[in-house]
N, CA, C and O atoms as CSV, one atom per row, in Angstrom:
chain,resi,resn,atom,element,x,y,z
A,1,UNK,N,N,111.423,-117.328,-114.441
A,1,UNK,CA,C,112.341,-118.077,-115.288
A,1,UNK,C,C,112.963,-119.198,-114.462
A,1,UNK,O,O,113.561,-119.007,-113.403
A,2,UNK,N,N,112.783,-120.309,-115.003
A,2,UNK,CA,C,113.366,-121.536,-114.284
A,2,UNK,C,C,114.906,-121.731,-114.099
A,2,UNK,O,O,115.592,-120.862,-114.636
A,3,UNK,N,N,115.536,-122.680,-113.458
A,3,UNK,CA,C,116.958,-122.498,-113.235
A,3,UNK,C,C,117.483,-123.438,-114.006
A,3,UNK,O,O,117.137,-124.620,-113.996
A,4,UNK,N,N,118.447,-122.884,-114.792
A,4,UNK,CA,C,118.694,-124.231,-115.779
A,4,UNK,C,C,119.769,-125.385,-114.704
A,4,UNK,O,O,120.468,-125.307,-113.694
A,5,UNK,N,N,119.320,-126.433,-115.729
A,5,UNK,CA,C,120.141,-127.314,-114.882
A,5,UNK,C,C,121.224,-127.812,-116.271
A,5,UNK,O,O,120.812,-127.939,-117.424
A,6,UNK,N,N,122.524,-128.022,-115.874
A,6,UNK,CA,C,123.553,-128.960,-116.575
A,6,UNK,C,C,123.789,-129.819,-115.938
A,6,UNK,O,O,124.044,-129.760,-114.735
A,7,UNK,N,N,123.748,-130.957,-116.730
A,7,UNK,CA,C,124.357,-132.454,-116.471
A,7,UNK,C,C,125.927,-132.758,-116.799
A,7,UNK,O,O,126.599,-132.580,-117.815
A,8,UNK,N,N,126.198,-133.238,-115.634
A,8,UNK,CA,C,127.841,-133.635,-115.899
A,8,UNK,C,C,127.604,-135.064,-115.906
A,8,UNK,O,O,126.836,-135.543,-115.072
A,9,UNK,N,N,128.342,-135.987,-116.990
A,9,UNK,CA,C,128.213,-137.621,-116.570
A,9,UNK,C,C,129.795,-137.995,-115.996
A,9,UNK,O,O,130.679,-137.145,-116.093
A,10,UNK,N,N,130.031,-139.162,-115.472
A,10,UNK,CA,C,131.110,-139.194,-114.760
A,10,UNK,C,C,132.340,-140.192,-115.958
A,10,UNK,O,O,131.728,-140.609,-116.940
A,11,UNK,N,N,133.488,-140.476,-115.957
A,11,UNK,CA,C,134.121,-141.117,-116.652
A,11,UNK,C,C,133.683,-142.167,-116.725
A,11,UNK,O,O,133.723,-142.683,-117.842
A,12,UNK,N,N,133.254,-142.721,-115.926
A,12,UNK,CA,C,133.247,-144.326,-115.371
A,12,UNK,C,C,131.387,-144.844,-115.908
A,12,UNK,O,O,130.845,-145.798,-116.468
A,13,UNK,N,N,131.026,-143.641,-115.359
A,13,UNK,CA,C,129.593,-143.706,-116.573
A,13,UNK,C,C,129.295,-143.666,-118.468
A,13,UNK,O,O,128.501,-144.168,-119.264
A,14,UNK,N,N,130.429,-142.783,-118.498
A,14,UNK,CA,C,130.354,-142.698,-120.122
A,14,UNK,C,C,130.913,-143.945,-120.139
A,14,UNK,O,O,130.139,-144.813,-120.541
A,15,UNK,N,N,132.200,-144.382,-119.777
A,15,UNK,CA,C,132.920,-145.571,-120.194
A,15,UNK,C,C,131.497,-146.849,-120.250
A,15,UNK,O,O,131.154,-147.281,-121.351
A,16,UNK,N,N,130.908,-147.254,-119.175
A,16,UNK,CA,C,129.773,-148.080,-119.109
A,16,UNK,C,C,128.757,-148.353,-120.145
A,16,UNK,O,O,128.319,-149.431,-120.545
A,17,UNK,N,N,128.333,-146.508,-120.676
A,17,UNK,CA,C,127.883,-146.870,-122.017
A,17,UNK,C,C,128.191,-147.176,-123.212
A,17,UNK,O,O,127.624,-147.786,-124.118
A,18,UNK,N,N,129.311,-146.593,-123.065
A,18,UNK,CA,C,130.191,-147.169,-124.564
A,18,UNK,C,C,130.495,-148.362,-124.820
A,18,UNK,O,O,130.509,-148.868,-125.942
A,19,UNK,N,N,130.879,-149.127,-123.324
A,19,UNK,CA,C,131.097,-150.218,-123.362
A,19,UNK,C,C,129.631,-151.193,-123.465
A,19,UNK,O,O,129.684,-152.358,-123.859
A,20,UNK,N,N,128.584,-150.654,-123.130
A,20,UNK,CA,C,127.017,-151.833,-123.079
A,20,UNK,C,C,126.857,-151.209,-124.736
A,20,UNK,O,O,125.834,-151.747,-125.159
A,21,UNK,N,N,127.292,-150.532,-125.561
A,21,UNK,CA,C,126.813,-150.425,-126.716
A,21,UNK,C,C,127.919,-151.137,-127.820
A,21,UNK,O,O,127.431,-151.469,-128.900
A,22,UNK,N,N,129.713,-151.447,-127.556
A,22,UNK,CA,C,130.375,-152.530,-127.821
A,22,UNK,C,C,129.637,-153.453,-127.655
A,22,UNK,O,O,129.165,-154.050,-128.623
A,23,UNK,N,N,129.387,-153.758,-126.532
A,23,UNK,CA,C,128.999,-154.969,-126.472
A,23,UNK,C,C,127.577,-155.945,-126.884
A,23,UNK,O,O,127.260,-157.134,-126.824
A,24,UNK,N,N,126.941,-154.603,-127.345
A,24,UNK,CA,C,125.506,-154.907,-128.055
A,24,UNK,C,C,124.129,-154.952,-127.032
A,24,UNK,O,O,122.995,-154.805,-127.490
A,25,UNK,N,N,124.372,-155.152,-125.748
A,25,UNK,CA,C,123.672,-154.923,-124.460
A,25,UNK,C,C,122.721,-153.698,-124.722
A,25,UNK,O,O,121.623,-153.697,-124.167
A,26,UNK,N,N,123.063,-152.717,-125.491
A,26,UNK,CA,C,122.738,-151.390,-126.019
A,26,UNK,C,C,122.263,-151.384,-127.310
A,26,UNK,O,O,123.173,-151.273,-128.132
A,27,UNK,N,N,120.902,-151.481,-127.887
A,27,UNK,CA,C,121.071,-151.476,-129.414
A,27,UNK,C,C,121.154,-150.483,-130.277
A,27,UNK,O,O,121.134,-150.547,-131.506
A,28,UNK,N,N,121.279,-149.254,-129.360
A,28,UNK,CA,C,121.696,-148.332,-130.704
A,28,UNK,C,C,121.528,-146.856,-129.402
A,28,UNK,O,O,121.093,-147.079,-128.273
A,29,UNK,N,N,121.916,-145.579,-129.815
A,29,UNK,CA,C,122.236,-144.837,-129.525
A,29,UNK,C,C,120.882,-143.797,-128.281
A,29,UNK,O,O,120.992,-143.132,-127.250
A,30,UNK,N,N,119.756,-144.213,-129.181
A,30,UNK,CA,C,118.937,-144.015,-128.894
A,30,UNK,C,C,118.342,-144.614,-127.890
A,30,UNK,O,O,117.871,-143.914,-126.993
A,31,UNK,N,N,118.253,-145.874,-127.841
A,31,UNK,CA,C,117.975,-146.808,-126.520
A,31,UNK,C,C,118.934,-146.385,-125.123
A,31,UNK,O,O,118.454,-146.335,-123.990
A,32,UNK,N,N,119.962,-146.179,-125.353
A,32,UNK,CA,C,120.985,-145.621,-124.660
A,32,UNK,C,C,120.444,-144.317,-124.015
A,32,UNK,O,O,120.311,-144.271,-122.793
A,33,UNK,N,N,120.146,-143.315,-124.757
A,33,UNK,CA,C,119.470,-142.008,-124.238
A,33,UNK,C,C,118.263,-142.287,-123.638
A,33,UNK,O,O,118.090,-141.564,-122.657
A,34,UNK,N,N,117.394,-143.028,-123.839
A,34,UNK,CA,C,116.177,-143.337,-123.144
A,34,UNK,C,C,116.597,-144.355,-121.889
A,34,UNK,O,O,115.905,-144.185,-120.885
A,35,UNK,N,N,117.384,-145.147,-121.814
A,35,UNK,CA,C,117.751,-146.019,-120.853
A,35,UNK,C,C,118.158,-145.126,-119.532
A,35,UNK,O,O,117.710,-144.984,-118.395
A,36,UNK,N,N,119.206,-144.622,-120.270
A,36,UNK,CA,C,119.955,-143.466,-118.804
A,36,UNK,C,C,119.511,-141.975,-118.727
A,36,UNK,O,O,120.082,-141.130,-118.038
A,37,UNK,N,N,118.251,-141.716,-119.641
A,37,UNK,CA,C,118.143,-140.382,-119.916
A,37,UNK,C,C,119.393,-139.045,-119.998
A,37,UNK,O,O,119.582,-137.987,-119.398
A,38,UNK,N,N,119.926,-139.650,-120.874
A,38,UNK,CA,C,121.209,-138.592,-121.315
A,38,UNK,C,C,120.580,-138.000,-122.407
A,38,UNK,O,O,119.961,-138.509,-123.342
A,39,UNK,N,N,120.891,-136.608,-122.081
A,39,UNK,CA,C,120.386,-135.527,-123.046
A,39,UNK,C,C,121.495,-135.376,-124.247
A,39,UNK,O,O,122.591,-135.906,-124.434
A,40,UNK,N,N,120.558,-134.216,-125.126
A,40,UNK,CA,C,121.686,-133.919,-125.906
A,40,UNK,C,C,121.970,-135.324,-127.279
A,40,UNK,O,O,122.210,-136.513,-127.067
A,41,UNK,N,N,121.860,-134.772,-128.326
A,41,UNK,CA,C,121.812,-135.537,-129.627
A,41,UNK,C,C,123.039,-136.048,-129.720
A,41,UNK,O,O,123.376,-137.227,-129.827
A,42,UNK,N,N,123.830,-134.860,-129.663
A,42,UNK,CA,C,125.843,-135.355,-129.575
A,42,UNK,C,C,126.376,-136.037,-128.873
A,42,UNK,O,O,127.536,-136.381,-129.099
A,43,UNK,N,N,125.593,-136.511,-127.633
A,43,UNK,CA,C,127.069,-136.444,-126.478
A,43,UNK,C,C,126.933,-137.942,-126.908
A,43,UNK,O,O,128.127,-138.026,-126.618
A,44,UNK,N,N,126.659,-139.017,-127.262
A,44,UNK,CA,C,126.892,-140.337,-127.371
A,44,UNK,C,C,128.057,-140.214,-127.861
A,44,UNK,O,O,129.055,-140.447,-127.179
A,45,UNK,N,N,128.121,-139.818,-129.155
A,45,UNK,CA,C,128.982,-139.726,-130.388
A,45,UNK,C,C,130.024,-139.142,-129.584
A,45,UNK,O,O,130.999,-139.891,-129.539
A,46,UNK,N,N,130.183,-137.974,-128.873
A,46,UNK,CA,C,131.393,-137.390,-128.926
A,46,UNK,C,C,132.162,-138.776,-127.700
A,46,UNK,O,O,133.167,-139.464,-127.882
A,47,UNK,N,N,131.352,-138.760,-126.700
A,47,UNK,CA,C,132.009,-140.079,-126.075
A,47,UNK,C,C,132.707,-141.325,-126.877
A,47,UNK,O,O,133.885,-141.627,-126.686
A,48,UNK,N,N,132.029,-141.874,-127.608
A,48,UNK,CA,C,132.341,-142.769,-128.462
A,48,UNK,C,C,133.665,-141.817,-129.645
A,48,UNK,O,O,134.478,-142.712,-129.880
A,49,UNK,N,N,133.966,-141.030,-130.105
A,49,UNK,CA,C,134.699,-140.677,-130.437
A,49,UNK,C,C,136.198,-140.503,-129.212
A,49,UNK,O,O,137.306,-140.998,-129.418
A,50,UNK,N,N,135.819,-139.715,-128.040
A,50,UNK,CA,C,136.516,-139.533,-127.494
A,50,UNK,C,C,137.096,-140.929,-126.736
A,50,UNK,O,O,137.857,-140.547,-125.847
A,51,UNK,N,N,137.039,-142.041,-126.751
A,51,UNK,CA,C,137.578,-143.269,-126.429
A,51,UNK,C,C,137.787,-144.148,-127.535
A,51,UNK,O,O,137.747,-145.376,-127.596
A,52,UNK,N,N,138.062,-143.112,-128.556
A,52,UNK,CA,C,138.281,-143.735,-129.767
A,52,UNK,C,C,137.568,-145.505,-130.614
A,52,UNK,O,O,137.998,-146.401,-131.340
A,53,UNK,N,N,136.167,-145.102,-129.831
A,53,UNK,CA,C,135.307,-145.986,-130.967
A,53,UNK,C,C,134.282,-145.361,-131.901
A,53,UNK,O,O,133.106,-144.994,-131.902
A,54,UNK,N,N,135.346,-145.434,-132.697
A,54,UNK,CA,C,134.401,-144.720,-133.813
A,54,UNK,C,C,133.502,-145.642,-134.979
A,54,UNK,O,O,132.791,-145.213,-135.888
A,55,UNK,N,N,133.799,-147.010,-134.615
A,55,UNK,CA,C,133.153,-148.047,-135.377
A,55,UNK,C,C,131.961,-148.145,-135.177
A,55,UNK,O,O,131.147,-148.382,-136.070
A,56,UNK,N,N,131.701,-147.990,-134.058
A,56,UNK,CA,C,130.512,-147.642,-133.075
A,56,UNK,C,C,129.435,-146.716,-133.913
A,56,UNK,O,O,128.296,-147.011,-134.274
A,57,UNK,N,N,129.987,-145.811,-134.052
A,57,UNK,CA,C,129.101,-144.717,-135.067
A,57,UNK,C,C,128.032,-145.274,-136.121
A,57,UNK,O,O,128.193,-146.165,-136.955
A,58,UNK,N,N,126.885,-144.497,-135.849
A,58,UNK,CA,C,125.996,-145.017,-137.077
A,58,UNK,C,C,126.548,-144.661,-138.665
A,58,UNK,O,O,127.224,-143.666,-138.926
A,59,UNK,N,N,126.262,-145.338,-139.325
A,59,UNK,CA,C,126.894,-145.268,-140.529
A,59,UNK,C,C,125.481,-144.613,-141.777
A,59,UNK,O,O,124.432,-145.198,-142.046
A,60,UNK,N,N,125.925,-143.369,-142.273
A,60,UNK,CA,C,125.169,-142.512,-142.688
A,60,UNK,C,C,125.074,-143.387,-144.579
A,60,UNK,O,O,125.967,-143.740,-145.349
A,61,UNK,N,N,124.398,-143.409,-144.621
A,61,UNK,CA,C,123.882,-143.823,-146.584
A,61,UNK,C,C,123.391,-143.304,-147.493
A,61,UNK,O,O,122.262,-143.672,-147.815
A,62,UNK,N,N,124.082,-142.218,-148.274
A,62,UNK,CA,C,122.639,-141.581,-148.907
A,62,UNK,C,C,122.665,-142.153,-150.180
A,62,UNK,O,O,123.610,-142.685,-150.762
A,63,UNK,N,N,121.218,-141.937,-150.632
A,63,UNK,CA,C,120.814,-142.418,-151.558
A,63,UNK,C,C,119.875,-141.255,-152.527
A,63,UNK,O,O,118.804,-140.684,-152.321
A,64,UNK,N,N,120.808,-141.236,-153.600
A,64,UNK,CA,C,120.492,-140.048,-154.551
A,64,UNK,C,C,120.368,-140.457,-156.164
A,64,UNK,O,O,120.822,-141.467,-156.702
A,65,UNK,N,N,119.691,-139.473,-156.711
A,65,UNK,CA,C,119.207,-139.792,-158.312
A,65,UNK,C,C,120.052,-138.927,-158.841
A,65,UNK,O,O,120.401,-137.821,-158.428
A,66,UNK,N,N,120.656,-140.104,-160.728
A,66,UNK,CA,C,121.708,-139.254,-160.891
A,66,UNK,C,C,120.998,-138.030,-161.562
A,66,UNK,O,O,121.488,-137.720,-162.648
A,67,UNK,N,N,120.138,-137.412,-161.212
A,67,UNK,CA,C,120.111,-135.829,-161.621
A,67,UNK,C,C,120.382,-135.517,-160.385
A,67,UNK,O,O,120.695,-134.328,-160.427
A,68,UNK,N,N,120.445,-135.891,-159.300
A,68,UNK,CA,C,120.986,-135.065,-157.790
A,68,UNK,C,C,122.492,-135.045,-157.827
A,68,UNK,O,O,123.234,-134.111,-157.522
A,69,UNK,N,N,122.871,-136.502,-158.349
A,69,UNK,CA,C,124.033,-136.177,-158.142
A,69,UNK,C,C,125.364,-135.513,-159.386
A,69,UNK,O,O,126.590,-135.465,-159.288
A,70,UNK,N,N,124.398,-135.072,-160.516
A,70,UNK,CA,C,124.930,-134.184,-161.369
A,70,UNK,C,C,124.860,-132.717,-160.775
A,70,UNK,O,O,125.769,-131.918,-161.000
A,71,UNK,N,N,123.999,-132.459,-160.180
A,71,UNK,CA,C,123.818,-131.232,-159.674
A,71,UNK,C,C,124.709,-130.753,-158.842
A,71,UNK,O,O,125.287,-129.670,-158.923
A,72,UNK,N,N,124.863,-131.904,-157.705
A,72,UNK,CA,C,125.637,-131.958,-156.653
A,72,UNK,C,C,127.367,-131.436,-157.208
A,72,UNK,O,O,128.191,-130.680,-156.694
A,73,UNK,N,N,127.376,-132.170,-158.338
A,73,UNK,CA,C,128.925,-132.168,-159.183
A,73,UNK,C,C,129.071,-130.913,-159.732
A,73,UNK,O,O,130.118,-130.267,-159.688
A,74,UNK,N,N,127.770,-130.459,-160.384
A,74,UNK,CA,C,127.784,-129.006,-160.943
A,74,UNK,C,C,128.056,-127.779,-159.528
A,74,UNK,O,O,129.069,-127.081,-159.492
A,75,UNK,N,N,127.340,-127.736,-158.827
A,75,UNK,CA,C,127.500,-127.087,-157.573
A,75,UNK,C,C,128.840,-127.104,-156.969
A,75,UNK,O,O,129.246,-126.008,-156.582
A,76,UNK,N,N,129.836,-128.414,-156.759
A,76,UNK,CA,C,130.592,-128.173,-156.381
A,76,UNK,C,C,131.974,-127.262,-157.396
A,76,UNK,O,O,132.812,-126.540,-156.855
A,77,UNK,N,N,131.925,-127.482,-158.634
A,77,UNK,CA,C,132.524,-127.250,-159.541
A,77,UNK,C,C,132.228,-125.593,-159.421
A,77,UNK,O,O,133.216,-124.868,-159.303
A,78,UNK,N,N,130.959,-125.014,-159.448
A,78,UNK,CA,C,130.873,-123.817,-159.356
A,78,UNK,C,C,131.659,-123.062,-158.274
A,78,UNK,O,O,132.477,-122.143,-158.269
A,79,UNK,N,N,130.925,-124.022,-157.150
A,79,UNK,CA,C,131.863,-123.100,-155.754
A,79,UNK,C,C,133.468,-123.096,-155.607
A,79,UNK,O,O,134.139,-122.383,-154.861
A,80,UNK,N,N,133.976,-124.235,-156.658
A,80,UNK,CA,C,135.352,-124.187,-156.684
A,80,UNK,C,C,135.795,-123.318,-157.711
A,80,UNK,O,O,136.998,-123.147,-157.909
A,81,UNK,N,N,134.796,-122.675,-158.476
A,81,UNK,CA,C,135.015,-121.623,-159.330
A,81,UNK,C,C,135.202,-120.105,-158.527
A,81,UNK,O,O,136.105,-119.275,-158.631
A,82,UNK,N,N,134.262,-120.105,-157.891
A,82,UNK,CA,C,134.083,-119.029,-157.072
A,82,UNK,C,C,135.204,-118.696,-155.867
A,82,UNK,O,O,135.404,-117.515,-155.587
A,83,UNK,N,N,135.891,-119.695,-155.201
A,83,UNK,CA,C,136.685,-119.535,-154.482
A,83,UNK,C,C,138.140,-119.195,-154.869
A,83,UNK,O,O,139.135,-118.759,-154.290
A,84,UNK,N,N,137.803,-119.602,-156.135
A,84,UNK,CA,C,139.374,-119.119,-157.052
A,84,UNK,C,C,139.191,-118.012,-156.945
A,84,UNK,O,O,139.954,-117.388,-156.207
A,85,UNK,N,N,137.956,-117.205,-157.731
A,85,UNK,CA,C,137.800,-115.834,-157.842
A,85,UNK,C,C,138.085,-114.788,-157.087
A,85,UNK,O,O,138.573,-113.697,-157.383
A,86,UNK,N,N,137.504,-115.514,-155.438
A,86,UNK,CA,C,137.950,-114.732,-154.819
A,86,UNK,C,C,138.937,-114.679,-154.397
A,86,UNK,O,O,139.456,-113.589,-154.160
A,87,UNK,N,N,139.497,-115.741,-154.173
A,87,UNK,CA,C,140.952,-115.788,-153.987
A,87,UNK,C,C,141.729,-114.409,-154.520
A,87,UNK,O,O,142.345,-113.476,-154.004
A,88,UNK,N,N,141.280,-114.892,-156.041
A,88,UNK,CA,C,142.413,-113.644,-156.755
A,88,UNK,C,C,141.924,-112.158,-156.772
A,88,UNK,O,O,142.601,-111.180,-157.088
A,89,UNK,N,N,140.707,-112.176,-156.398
A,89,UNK,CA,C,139.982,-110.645,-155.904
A,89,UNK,C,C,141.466,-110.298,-154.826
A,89,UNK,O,O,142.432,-109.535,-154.866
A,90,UNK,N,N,141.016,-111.204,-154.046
A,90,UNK,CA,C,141.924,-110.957,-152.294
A,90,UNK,C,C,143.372,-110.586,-152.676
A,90,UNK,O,O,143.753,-109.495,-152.251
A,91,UNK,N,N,144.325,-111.381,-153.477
A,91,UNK,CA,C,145.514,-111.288,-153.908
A,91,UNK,C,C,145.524,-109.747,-154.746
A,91,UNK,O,O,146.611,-109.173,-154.669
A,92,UNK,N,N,144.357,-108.958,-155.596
A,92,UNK,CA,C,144.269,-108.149,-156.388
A,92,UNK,C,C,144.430,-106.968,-155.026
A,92,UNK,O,O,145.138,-105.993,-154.774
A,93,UNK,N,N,143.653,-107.497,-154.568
A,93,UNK,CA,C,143.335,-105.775,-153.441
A,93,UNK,C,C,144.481,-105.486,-152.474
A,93,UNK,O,O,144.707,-104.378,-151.988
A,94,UNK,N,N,145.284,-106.767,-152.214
A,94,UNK,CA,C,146.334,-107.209,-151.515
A,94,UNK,C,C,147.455,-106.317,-152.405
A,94,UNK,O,O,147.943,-105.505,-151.619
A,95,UNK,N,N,147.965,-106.180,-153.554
A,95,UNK,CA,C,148.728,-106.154,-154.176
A,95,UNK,C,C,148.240,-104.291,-154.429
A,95,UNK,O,O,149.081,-103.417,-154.219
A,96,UNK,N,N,147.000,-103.991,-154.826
A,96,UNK,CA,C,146.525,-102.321,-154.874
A,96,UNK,C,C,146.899,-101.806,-153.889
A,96,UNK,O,O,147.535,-100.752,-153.885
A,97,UNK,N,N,146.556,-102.489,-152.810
A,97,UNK,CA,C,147.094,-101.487,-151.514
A,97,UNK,C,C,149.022,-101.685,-150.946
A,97,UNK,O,O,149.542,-100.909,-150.144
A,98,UNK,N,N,149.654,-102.699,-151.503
A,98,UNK,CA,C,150.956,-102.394,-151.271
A,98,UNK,C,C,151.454,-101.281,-152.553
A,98,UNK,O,O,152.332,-100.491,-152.203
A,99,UNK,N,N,151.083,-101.194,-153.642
A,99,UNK,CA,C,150.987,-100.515,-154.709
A,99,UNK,C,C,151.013,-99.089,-154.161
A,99,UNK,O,O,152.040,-98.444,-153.948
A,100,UNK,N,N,149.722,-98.662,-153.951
A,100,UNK,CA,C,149.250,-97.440,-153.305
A,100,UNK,C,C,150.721,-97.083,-152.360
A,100,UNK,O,O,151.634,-96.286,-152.579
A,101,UNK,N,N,150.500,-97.982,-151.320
A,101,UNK,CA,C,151.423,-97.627,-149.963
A,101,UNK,C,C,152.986,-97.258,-150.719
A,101,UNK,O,O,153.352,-96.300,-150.039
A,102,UNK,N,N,154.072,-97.507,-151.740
A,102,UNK,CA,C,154.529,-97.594,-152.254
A,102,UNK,C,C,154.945,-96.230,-153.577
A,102,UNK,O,O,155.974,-95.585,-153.778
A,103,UNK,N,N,153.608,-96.243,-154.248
A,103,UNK,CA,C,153.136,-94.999,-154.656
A,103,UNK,C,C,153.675,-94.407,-153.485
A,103,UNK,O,O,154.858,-94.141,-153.269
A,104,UNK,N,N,152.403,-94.174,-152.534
A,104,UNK,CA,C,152.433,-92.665,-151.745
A,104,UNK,C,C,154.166,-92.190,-150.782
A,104,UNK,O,O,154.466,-91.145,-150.206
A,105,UNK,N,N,154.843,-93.284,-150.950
A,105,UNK,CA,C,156.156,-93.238,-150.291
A,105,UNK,C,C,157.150,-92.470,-151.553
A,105,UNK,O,O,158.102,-91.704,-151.409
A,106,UNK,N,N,156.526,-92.997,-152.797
A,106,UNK,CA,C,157.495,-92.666,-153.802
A,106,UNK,C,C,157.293,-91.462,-153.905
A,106,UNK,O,O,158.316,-91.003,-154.415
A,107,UNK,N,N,156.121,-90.148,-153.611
A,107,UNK,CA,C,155.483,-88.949,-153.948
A,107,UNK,C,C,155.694,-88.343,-152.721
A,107,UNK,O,O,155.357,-87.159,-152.734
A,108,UNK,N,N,156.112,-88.719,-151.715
A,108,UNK,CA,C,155.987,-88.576,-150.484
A,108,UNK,C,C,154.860,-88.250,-149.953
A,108,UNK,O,O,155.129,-87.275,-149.250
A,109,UNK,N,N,153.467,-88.536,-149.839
A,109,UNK,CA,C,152.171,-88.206,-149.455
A,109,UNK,C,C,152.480,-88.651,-148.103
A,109,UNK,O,O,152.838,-89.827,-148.046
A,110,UNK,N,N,152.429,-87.944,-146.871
A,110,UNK,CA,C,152.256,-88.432,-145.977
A,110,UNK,C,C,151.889,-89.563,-145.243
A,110,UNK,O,O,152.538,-90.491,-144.761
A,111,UNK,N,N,150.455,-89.220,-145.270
A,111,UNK,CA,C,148.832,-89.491,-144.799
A,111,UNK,C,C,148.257,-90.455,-145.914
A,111,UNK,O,O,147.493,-90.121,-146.820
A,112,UNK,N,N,148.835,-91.869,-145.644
A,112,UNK,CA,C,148.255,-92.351,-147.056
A,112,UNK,C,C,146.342,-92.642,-146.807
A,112,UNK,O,O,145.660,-92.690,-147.831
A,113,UNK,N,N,145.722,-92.794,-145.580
A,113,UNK,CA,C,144.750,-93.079,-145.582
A,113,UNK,C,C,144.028,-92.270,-145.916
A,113,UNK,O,O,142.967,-92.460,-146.512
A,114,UNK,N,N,144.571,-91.053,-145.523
A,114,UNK,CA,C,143.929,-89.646,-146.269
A,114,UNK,C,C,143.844,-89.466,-147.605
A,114,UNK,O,O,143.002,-88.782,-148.187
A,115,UNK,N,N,144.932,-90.233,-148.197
A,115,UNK,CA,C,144.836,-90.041,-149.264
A,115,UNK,C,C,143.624,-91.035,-150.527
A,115,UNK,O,O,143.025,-90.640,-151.527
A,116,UNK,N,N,143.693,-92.494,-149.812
A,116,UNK,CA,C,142.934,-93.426,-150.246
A,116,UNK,C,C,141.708,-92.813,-150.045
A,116,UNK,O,O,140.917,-92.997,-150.970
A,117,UNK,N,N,141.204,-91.967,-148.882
A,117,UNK,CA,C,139.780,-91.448,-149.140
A,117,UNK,C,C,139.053,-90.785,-150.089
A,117,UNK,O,O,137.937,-90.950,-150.582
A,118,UNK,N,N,140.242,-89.732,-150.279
A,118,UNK,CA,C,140.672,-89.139,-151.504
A,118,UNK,C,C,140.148,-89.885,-152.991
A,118,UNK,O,O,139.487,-89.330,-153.869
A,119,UNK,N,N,140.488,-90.845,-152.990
A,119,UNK,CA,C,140.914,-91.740,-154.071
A,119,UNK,C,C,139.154,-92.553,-154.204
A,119,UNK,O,O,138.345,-92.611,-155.130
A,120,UNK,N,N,139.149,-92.907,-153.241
A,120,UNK,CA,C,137.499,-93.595,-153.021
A,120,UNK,C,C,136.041,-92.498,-153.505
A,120,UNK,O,O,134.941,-92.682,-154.027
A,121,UNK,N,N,136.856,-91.271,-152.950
A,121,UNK,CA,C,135.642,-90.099,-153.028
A,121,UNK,C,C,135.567,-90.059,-154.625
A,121,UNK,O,O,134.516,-89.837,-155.226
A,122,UNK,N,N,136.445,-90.230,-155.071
A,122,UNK,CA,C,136.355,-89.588,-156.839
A,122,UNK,C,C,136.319,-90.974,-157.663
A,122,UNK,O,O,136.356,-90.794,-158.880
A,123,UNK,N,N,136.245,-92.514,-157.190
A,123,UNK,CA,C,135.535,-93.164,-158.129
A,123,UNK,C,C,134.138,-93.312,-157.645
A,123,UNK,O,O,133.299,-93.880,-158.345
């Protein structure tokens, strides 16, 4: 098994590329990775983020048919259906088990987990 190697680049190096790709010296992100052989799909971007040029960034376009993007609308509408649901699942089970705990204080049951097993075994 080979030894991996990690690359550290230095400040003064990232700064250099960010700055030859301001300045257009660089034509795009990719030339950049082949120029200095910097690995890694991200690290342009996160540099360029992290010196706050984010103008810099390629600018993503999509281009969709409106049956994609009805779908897209239907889909999201669903999953915002679904997250309600569970939501109020969560708030439901939230509210059974202070219930229970409450119950079993009012009856004095000890052992309430004992008792919820109880309770699980017979539905």
């Amino acid at each position: 098994m080979g030894q991996v190697v990690i690359r550290r680049y230095s400040e003064a190096f990232k700064l250099q590329v960010v700055s030859e790709l301001e300045s257009d010296k660089l034509s795009s992100h990719s030339e950049a990775q082949r120029r200095y052989g910097i690995t890694g799909n991200g690290t342009i971007v996160k540099w360029l983020k992290k010196y706050g040029r984010e103008q810099q960034l390629p600018r993503i376009l999509r281009v969709e048919t409106p049956n994609e993007r009805d779908e897209f609308k239907k889909l999201k509408k669903e999953n915002d259906r679904l997250k309600k649901a569970l939501a109020d699942e969560h708030l439901k089970a939230v509210l059974y088990e202070s219930w229970l705990e409450v119950a079993c204080e009012e009856f004095g049951v000890e052992d309430v987990a004992a008792f919820k097993k109880k309770l699980e075994k017979r539905s």
